[in-house]
C-alpha positions in Angstrom: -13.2 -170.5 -6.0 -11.9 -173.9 -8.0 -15.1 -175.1 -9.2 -13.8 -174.4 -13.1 -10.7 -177.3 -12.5 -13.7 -179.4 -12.3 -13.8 -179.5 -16.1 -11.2 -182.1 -18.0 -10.6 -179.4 -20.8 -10.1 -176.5 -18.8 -7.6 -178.2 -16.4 -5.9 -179.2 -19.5 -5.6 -176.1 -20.9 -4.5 -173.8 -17.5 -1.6 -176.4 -16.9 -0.1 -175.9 -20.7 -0.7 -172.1 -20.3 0.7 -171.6 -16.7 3.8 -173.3 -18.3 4.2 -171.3 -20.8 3.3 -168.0 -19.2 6.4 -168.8 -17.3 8.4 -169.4 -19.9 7.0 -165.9 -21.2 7.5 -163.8 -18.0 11.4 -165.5 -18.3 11.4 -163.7 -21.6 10.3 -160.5 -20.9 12.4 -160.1 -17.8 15.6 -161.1 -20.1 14.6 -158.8 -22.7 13.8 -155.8 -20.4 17.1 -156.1 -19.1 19.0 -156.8 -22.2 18.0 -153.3 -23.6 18.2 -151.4 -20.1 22.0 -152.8 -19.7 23.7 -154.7 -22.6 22.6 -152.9 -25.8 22.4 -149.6 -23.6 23.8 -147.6 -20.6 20.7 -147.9 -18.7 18.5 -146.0 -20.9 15.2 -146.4 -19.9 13.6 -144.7 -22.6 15.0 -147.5 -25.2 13.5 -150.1 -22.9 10.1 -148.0 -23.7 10.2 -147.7 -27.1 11.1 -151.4 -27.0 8.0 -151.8 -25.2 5.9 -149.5 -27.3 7.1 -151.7 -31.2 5.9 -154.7 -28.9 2.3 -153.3 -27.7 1.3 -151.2 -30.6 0.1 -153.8 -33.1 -3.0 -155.1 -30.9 -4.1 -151.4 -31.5 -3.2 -150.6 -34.7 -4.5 -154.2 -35.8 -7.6 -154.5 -33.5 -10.6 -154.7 -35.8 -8.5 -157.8 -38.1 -7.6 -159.8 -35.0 -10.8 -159.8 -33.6 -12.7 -160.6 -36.7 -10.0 -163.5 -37.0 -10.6 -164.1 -33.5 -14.6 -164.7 -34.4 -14.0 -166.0 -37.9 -11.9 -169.1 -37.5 -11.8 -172.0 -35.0 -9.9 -170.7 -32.3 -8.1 -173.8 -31.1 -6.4 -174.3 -34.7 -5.6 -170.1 -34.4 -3.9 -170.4 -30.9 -1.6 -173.0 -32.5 -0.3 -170.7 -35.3 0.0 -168.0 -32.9 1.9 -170.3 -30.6 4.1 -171.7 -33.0 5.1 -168.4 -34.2 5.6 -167.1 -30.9 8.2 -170.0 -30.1 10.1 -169.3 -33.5 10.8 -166.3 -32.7 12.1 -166.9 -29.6 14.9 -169.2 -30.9 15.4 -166.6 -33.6 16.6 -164.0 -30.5 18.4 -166.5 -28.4 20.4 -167.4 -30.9 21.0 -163.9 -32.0 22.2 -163.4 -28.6 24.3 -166.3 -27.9 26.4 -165.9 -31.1 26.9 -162.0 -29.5 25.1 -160.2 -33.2 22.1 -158.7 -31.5 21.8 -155.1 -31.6 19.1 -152.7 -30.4 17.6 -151.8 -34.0 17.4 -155.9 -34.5 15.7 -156.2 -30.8 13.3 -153.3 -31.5 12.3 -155.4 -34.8 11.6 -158.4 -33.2 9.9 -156.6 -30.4 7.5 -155.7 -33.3 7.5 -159.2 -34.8 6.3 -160.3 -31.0 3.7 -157.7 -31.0 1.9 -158.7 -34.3 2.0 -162.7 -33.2 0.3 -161.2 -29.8 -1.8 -159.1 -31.6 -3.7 -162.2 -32.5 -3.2 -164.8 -30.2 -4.6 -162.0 -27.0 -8.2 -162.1 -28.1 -7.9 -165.9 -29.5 -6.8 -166.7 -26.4 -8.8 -164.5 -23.8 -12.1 -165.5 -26.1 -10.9 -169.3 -25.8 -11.7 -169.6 -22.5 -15.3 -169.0 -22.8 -15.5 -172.0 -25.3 -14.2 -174.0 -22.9 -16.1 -173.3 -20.1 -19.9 -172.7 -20.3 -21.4 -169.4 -19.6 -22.4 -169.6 -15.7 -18.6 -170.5 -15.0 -17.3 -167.8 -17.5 -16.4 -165.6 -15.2 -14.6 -168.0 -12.3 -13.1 -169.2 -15.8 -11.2 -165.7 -16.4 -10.3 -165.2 -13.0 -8.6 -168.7 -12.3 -6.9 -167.8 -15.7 -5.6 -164.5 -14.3 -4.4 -166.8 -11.3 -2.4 -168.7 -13.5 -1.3 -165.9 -15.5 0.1 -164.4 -12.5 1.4 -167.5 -10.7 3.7 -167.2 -13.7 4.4 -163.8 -12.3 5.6 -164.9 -9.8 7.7 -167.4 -11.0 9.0 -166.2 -13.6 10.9 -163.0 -13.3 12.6 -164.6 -10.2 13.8 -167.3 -11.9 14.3 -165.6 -15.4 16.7 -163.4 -13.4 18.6 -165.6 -11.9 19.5 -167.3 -15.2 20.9 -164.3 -16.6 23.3 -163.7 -13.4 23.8 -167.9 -14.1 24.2 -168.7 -18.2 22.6 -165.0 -19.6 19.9 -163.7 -21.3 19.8 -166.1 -24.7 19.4 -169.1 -23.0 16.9 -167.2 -21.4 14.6 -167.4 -24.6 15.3 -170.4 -25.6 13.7 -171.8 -22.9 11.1 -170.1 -23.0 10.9 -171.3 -26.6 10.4 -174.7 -25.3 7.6 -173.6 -23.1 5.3 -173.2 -25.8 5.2 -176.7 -26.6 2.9 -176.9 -23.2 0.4 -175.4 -25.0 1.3 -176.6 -27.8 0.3 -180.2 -26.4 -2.3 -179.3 -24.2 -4.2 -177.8 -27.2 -3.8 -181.1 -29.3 -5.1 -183.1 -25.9 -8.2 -180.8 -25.6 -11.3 -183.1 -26.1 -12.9 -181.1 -29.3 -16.7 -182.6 -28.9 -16.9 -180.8 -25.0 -15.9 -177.4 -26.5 -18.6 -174.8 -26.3 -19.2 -173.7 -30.2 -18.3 -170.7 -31.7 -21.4 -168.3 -32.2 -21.4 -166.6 -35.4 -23.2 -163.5 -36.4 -26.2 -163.3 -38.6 -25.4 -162.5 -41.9 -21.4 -162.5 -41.4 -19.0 -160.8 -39.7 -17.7 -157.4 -40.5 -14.7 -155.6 -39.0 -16.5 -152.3 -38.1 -19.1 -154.3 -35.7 -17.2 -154.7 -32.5 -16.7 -150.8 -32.7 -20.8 -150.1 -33.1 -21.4 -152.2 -30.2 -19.2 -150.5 -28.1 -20.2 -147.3 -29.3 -23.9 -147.9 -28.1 -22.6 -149.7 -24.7 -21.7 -146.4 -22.4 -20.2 -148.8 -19.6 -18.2 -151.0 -21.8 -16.6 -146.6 -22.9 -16.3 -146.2 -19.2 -14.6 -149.8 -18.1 -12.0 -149.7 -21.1 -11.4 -145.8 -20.5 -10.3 -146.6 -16.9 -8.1 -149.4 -18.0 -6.1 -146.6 -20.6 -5.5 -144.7 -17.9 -4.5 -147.5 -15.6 -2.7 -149.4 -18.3 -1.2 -146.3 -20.5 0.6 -144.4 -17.3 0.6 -146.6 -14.1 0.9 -150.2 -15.8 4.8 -149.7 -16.7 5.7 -152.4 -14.4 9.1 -153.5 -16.1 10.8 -149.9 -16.3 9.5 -148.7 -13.0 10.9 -152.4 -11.4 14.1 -152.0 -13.1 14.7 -148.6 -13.0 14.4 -148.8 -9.1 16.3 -151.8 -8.7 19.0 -150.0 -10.1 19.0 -146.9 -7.8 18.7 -149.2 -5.0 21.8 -150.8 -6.2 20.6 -154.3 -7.1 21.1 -156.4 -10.1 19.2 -158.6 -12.5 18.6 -160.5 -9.8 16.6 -157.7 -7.3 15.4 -157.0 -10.5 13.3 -160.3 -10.9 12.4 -160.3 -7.4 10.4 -157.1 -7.8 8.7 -158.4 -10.5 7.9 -161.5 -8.7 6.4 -159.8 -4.9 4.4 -157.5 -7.1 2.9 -161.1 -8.8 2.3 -162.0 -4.9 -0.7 -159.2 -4.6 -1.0 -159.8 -8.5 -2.2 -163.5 -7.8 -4.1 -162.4 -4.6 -6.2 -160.1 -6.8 -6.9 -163.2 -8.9 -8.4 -165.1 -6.5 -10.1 -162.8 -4.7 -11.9 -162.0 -8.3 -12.6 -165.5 -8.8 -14.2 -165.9 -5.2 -17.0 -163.3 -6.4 -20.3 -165.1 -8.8 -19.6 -162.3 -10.8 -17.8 -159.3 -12.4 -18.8 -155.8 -10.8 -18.2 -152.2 -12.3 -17.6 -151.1 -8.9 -14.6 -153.1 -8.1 -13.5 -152.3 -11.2 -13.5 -148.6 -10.0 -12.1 -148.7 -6.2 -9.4 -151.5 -7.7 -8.1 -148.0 -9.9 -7.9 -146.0 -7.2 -6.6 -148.3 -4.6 -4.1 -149.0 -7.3 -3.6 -145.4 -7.8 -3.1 -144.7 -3.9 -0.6 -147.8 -3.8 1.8 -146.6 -6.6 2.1 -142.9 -4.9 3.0 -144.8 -1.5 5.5 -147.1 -2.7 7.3 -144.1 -5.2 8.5 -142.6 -1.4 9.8 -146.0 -0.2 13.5 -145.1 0.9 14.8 -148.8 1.1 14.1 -151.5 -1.2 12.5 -154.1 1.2 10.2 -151.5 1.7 9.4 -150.7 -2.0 8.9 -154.5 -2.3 6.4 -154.7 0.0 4.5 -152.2 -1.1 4.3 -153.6 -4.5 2.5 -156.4 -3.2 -0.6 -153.9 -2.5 0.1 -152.5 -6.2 -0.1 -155.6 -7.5 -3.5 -157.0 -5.6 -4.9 -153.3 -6.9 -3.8 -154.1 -11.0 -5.5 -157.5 -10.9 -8.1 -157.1 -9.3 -8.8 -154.1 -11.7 -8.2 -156.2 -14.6 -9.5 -159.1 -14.2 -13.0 -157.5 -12.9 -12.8 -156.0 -16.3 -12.0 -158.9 -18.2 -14.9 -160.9 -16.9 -17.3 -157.9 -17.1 -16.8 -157.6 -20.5 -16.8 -161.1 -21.8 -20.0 -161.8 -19.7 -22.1 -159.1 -20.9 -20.9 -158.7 -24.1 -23.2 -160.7 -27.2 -21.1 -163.8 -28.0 -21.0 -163.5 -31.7 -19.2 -160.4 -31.3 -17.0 -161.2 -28.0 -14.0 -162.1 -29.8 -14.1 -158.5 -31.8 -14.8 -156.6 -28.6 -11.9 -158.5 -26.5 -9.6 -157.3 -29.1 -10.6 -154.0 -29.1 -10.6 -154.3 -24.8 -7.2 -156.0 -25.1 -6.1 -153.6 -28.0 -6.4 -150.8 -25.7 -4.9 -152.1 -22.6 -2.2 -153.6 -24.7 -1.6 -150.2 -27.2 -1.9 -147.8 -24.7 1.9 -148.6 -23.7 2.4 -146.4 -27.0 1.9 -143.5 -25.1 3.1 -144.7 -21.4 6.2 -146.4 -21.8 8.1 -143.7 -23.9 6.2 -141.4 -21.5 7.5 -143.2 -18.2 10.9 -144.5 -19.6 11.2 -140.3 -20.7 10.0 -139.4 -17.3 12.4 -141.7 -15.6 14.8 -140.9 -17.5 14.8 -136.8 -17.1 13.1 -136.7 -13.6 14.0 -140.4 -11.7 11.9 -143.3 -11.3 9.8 -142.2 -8.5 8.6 -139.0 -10.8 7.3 -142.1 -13.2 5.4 -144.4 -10.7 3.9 -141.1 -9.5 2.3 -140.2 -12.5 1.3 -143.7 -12.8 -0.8 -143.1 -9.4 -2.4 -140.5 -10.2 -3.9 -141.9 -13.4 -5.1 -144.7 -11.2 -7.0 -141.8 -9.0 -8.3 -140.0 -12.1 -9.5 -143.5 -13.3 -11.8 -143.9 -10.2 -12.8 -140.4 -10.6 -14.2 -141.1 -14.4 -15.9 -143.9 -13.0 -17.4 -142.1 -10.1 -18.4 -139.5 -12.6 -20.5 -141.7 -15.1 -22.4 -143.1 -12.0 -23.4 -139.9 -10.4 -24.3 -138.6 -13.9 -26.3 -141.7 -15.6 -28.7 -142.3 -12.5 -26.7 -145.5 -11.2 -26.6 -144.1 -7.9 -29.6 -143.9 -6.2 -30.6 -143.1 -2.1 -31.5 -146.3 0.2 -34.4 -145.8 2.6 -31.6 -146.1 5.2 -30.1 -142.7 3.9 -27.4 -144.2 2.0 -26.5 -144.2 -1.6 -26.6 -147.5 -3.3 -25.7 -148.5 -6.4 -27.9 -149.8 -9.1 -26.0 -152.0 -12.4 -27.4 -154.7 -13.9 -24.1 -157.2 -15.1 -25.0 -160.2 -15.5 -26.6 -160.2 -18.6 -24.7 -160.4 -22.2 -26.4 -158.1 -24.3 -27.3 -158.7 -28.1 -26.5 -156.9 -30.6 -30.2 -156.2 -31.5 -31.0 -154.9 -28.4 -30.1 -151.0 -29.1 -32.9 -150.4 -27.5 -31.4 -150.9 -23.8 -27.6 -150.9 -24.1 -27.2 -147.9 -22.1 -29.4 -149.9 -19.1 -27.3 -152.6 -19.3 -24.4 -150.4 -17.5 
C-alpha cells in the first residue's frame, strides 16, 4: 500500500503537499461560507456561481495548460503556480480583515484562483509520474489522493473552527503560509532522481491531446462518467452547507461535514492504492455506489445521520476518481500525458459550470435534498454509460462457468502511433 514512501523525493514532496492541501481545504471552507453568510443571506446560488468563476478556466484553458504542462520543466512550473496561488490568498485575507470585500471582488478572485489552478492541476497531477517510475505510477496517484484527502479531513474541521474563533481572513492567510511547504519541499527535491520529461517527436501542438482522446473510446467513456459524477453529484460544499444550515448548525457543523465525508474520502484512497493497478470497472460500480449513497443520505432526518452517510459517499467519489486518475495516466503515451490530464482534469474541474449554478439553483428553489438527489442519480446514469459501452464493444464476454466476465487490457500506455489499436486498449 506504502511501497511509494520508499522513495526520498516522493516522501518529500507528499509531506509539502499534504500541508498545503490543508491549508487549501481551510480556504475553501472559509470562502464557501463567506459568500453563503457574510456577503449573502444564505444564497446558495452565489456560492455556485462563486464556484463556477473558480472551475471554469481549467476548461476553457485546457489545451494551453496542458501543452505548458508538457512543454516546460514541471518542477520550476509548480513554483509559479504556487507562488501565485499564495499571493492571492493574502490579497483576500487582507481584503477581509480590513472589512472591503464584497461579492463582485470575491467572484473576481474566485476567477483569479481558477486560472492559477488551471495550470498548476495537470503540472501537478503529471508531476507525480516524474517522480515515481512507471510500475509505481499508479500506488503513486492513489497515496496522493490519500494525502489529498487526509487534508479533507483536516481541514474543513479546523478551517471552521477558526472562523467561529478569529474569522474567515485569518483563515486565508494561513493558508497563504501553507504554500511555502511546497514551496520548500520542491526546492529540496533531489533533481538527478527525477524521471525526465518525454517530449513528442516533432513538437508539441495544442490540438494533440484532443486526437488522442478522440481515437481512445475508453479514455470518452472514463471522463464522460466523471462529468456526470463531477458536473451534478460532486457539489460537495453547497450540499454540506446548505444542510448544515437546515439542520440548524453553524460554520462549525459545517466543517465537520466536510471532514466525515473525507473519512470514506481517504478510505477510497487507500483502498485504490491497495490494487497493482487502475480498473475501468471500479471506476464504474464506484459511480453508482456513489450514486446510491447520495439518494440515501438526501432522506437522512437528523444530522448525525446525514453524517454518517457521507462517509459511504465519500469512499464512493474517491474511489471513482482516483481509479480514473491512475487509469488515465498509466495508459495514456507519456509525451502526451500532461495534455490529456488537463483535458481529464479540465472536465472534472469545468463541469462545476453547469452543476454548481444548477445545484446551488436547485437548492435554492426546491431544498437541498432536491440537489443531492439529482446528484445521485447522475452517479446511477454514470454506471449505466459505462455498463453500456461494455455490453456494446465486446468487453463482456461468457465464462465456461456460465458467467460473464470482463475482458480490458489497462496496463499498457498506449502511443500515439498506435491508431491501429486504441480502441483495444479499452
Amino acid at each position: 500500500m506504502f511501497r511509494s514512501l520508499r522513495i526520498y523525493n516522493y516522501r518529500l514532496w507528499i509531506v509539502g503537499a499534504l500541508i498545503s492541501n490543508i491549508g487549501g481545504w481551510m480556504q475553501s471552507t472559509a470562502q464557501d461560507w463567506v459568500v453563503l453568510t457574510q456577503l449573502t443571506h444564505n444564497n446558495a446560488t452565489a456560492m455556485g456561481v462563486t464556484m463556477a468563476l473558480q472551475f471554469t478556466p481549467p476548461l476553457l484553458l485546457v489545451s494551453i495548460t496542458g501543452w505548458v504542462a508538457d512543454r516546460f520543466e514541471r518542477r520550476k512550473l509548480l513554483m509559479v503556480t504556487q507562488s501565485t496561488l499564495m499571493a492571492l490568498a493574502i490579497a483576500v485575507g487582507v481584503l477581509l480583515l480590513t472589512h472591503v470585500m464584497t461579492l463582485p471582488l470575491m467572484w473576481f478572485f474566485a476567477l483569479c484562483f481558477g486560472i492559477a489552478n488551471a495550470f498548476d492541476a495537470p503540472a501537478r497531477q503529471t508531476f507525480v509520474s516524474d517522480v515515481v517510475s512507471r510500475e509505481n505510477a499508479s500506488n503513486a496517484v492513489a497515496l496522493n489522493s490519500a494525502s489529498f484527502n487526509t487534508a479533507r479531513l483536516i481541514g474543513p474541521a479546523v478551517g471552521g473552527f477558526m472562523i467561529v474563533l478569529v474569522g474567515t481572513g485569518w483563515v486565508f492567510i494561513v493558508n497563504a503560509a501553507t504554500f511555502l511547504a511546497m514551496l520548500i519541499a520542491l526546492s529540496l527535491l533531489h533533481k538527478d532522481e527525477l524521471v525526465p520529461t518525454i517530449r513528442a517527436q516533432g513538437g508539441a501542438r495544442f490540438a494533440d491531446g484532443f486526437r488522442y482522446v478522440a481515437r481512445r473510446k475508453d479514455l470518452q467513456i472514463v471522463i464522460g462518467m466523471v462529468f456526470l459524477v463531477a458536473a451534478f453529484g460532486m457539489n460537495f460544499p453547497i450540499f454540506a452547507s446548505t444542510m448544515a444550515l437546515a439542520f440548524g448548525r453553524n460554520a462549525d457543523g459545517y466543517g465537520l461535514l466536510s471532514s466525515v465525508l473525507a473519512v470514506g474520502s481517504l478510505a477510497g484512497a487507500l483502498m485504490a492504492a491497495r490494487r497493482e493497478r487502475a480498473r475501468m470497472r471500479v471506476v464504474m460500480f464506484a459511480a453508482g455506489g456513489f450514486g446510491v449513497a447520495s439518494l440515501v443520505s438526501s432522506f437522512m432526518p437528523a444530522y448525525v445521520l446525514y453524517a454518517v452517510t457521507l462517509v459511504f459517499v465519500g469512499f464512493c467519489t474517491v474511489s471513482m476518481l482516483t481509479t480514473a486518475n491512475g487509469y488515465v495516466q498509466t495508459t495514456t503515451d507519456p509525451a502526451l500525458r500532461g495534455r490529456v490530464l488537463a483535458l481529464y482534469m479540465g472536465v472534472l474541474q469545468g463541469s462545476t459550470l453547469i452543476g454548481a449554478p444548477t445545484a446551488g439553483w436547485v437548492a435554492s428553489a426546491f431544498g437541498p435534498r432536491a440537489a443531492i438527489q439529482v446528484g445521485g442519480v447522475a452517479g446511477v446514469a454514470a454506471l449505466v454509460l459505462g455498463a453500456v459501452w461494455l455490453a456494446t464493444n465486446g468487453h463482456l464476454h461468457r465464462h465456461e462457468d456460465g458467467g460473464l466476465r470482463m475482458q480490458i487490457d489497462e496496463t499498457r500506455p498506449i502511443s500515439i502511433i498506435e491508431e491501429s489499436g486504441l480502441d483495444s486498449a479499452a
